[in-house]
C-alpha positions in Angstrom: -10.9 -10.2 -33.0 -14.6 -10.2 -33.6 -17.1 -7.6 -32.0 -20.9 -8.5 -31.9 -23.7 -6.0 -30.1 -26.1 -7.5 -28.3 -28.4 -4.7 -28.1 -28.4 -1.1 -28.1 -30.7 1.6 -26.7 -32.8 2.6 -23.4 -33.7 -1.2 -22.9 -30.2 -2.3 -22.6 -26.5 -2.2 -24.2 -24.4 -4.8 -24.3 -21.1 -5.8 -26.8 -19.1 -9.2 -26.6 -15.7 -8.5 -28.0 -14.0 -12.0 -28.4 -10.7 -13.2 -29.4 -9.5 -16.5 -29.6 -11.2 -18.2 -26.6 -11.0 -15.0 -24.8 -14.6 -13.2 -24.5 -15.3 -9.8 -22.8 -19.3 -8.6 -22.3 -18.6 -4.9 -22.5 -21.9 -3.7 -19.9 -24.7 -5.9 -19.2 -28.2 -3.7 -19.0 -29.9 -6.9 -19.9 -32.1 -9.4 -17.5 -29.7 -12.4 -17.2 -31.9 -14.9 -19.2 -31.7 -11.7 -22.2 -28.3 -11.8 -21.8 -27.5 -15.4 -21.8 -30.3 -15.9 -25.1 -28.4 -12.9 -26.7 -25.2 -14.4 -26.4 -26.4 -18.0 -27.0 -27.3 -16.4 -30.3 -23.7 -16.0 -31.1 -22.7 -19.4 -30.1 -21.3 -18.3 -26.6 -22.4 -19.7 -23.4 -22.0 -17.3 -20.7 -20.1 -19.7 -18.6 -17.6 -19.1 -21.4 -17.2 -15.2 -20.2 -13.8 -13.7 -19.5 -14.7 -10.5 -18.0 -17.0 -8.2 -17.9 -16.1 -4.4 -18.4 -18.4 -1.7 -17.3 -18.0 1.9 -19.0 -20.7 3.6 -17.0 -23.3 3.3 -14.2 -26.6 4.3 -16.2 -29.4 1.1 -15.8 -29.3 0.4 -19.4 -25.4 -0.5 -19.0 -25.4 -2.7 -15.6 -28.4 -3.6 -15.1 -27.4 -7.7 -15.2 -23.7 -7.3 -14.1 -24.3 -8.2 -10.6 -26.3 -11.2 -11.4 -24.1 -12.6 -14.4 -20.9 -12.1 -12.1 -22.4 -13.9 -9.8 -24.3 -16.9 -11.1 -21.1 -17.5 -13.9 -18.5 -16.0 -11.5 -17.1 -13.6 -14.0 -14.8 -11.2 -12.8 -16.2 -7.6 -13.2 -13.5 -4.5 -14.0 -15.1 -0.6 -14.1 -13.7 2.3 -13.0 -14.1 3.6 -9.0 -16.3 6.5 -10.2 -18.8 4.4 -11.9 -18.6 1.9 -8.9 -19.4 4.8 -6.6 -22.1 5.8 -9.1 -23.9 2.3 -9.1 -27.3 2.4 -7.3 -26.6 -1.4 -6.6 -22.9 -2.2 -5.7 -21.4 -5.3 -7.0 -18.2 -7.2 -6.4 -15.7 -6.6 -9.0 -12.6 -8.7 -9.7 -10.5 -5.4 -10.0 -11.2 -2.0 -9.6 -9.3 0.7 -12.1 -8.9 4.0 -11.3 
């Protein structure tokens, strides 16, 4: 299992925890073009995203999660409190209580 931050602090978080061919973006508070050049850094393509797991609503941990769901169709799993938190809602994949 490998763990890699992409960034940490007020201008965005963001931790790929990978596995095999299994990959997990742990928040997203980047732009999408930051996050895809962060993890393109790593040798992972964003298309190559398992999930994306959100631990809070603050900005600097969601601000791409709607767009990189989206545009790569990555399922999204946070908890209903941070979902009801989220200034902007986004589809998730699952929703854990």
């Amino acid at each position: 299992m490998r763990f890699a931050v992409l960034g940490s602090g007020s201008r965005g978080n963001g931790t790929l925890v990978a596995s095999n061919d299994t990959y997990v973006l742990v928040d997203c508070g980047f732009s999408l073009r930051e996050t895809e050049r962060r993890l393109a850094r790593l040798g992972v393509a964003a298309n190559q995203l398992s999930a994306i797991l959100v631990t809070h609503e603050h900005a600097d941990h969601v601000h791409g999660v709607g767009l990189l769901s989206r545009r790569y169709n990555v399922p999204v799993y946070l908890s209903s409190g941070t979902l009801r938190g989220m200034r902007k809602p986004v589809e998730v994949a699952g929703l854990l209580a």
